[in-house]
C-alpha positions in Angstrom: 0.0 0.0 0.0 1.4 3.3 -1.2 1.6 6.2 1.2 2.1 9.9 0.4 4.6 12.3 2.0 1.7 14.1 3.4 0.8 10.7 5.4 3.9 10.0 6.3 4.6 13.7 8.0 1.1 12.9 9.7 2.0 9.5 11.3 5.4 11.0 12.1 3.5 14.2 13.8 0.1 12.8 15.2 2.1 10.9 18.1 4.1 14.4 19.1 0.8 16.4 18.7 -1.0 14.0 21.3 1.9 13.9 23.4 1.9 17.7 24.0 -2.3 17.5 24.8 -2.7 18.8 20.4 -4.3 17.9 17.9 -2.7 17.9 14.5 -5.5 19.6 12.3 -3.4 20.1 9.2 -0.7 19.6 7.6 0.6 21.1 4.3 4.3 20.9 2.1 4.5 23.5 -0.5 7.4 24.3 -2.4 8.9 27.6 -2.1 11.6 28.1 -5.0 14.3 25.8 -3.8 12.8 24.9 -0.7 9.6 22.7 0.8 7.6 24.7 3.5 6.0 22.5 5.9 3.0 24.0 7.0 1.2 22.6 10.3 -2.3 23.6 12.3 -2.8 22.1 15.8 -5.1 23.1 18.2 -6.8 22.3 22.1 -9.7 22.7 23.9 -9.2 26.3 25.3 -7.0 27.2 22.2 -3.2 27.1 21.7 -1.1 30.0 23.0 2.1 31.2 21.4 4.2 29.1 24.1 2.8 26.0 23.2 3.3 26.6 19.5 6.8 27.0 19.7 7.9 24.1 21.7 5.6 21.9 19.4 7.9 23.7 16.6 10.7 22.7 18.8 9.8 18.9 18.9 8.5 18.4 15.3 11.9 20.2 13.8 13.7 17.5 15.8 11.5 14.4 15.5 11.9 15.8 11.3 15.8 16.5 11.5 16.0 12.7 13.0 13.5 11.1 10.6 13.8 10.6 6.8 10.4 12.0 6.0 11.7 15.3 4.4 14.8 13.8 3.0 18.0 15.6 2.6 16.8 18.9 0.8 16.0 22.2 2.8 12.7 23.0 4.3 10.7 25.8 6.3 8.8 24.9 8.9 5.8 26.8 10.1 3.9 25.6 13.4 0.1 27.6 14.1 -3.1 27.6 14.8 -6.2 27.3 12.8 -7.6 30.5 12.7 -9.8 32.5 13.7 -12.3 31.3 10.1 -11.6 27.9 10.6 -13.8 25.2 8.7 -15.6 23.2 11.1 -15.0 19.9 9.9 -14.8 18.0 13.1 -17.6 17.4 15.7 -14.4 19.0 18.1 -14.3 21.6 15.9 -17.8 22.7 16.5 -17.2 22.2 20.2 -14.5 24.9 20.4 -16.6 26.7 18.2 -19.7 27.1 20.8 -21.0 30.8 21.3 -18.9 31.8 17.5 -21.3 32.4 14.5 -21.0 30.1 11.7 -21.8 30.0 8.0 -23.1 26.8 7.4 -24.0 25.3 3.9 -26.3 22.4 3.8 -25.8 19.1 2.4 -29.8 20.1 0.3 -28.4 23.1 -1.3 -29.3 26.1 1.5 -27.0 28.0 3.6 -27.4 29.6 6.9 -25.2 31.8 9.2 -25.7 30.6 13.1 -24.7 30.4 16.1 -23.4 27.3 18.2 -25.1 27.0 21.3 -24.0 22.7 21.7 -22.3 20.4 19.9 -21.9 16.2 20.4 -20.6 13.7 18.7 -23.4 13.3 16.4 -24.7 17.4 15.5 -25.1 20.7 16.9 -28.0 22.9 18.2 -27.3 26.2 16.7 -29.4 29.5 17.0 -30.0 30.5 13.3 -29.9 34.1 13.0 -32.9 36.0 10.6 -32.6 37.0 7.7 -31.6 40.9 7.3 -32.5 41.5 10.8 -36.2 40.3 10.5 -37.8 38.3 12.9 -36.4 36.5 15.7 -33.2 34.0 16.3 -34.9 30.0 15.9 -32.6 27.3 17.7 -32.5 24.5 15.1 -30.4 20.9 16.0 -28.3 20.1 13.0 -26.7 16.7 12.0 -23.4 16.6 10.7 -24.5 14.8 7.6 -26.5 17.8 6.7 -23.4 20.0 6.7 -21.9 20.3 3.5 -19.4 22.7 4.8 -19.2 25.5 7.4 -17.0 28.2 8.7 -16.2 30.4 11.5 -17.1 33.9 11.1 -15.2 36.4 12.9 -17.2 39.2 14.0 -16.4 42.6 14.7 -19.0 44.2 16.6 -20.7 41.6 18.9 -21.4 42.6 22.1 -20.6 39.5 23.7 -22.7 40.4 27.6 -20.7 38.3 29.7 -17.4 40.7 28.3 -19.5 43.5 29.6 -20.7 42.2 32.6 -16.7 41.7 33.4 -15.9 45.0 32.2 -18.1 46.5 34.1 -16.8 44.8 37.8 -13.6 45.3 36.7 -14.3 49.2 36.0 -16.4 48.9 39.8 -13.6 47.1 41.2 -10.9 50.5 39.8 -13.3 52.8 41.2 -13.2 51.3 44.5 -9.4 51.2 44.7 -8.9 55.0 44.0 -11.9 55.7 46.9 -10.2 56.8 50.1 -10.1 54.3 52.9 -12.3 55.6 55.6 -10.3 57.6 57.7 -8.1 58.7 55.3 -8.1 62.4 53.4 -6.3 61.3 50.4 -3.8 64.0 51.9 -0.1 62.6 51.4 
């Protein structure tokens, strides 16, 4: 049975992605003039921060320097993250996607942009937004099988309330540090 470079980088990488508590979500070779660039995406539950990225880097340029998987010739190696429009292609996917807005296009032709509330093993309860502002947000439980494909949408002016709610004891909390303690004129 033939295997292709690609599977080979991804049973060299899976191992040292699970090992650090990643998951390897992609994994790309390009080639760059004289070089290959070896693109690779993990991610967690709770997201990856820039620390975890770099050792990651770390151990895959040395688990690839030791192997024979990119042969002799020169490569570039670029360790991230998904993004923040990543395709939700996994039912963990959706899971770390709960409280985002998606655009979903169904497996019968339609398209919807929602938000996930839920999401299993088997689908997701989503809130579907209306259409132009009409009307009033329906939850809807979707299958995976009736998901053709669907994004992540970033969004740029969501006023997420619990944000606020925490801005707003954190701006309560500042205001009662600069009140004098009883007792005391603020005199210096």
């Amino acid at each position: 049975m033939s295997t292709t470079h690609t599977d080979r980088l991804r049973a060299l990488l899976e191992p040292l992605a699970a090992q650090s508590g990643l998951d390897l979500e992609d994994v790309k070779v390009t080639r760059t003039g004289s070089r290959r660039q070896v693109q690779i995406d993990v991610d967690a539950d709770g997201g990856v921060d820039l620390d975890a990225i770099a050792e990651f880097s770390r151990v895959v340029g040395e688990a690839l320097d030791e192997s024979d998987v990119m042969g002799s010739g020169a490569y570039v190696l670029e360790v991230g993250s998904p993004g923040a429009e990543r395709p939700l292609t996994e039912p963990r996917h959706w899971r770390r996607a709960e409280g985002r807005l998606a655009r979903i296009h169904l497996s019968d032709g339609g398209e919807i942009v929602a938000r996930v509330l839920e999401a299993d093993e088997d689908g997701a309860l989503v809130e579907v937004q209306p259409v132009k502002g009409r009307g009033r947000a329906k939850e809807r439980r979707l299958e995976y099988a009736e998901v053709a494909r669907a994004r992540v949408q970033v969004e740029f002016n969501r006023k997420d309330e619990q944000l606020l709610d925490e801005a707003e004891d954190f701006a309560d909390a500042s205001a009662d540090d600069d009140a004098p303690e009883e007792g005391d004129d603020g005199a210096e």
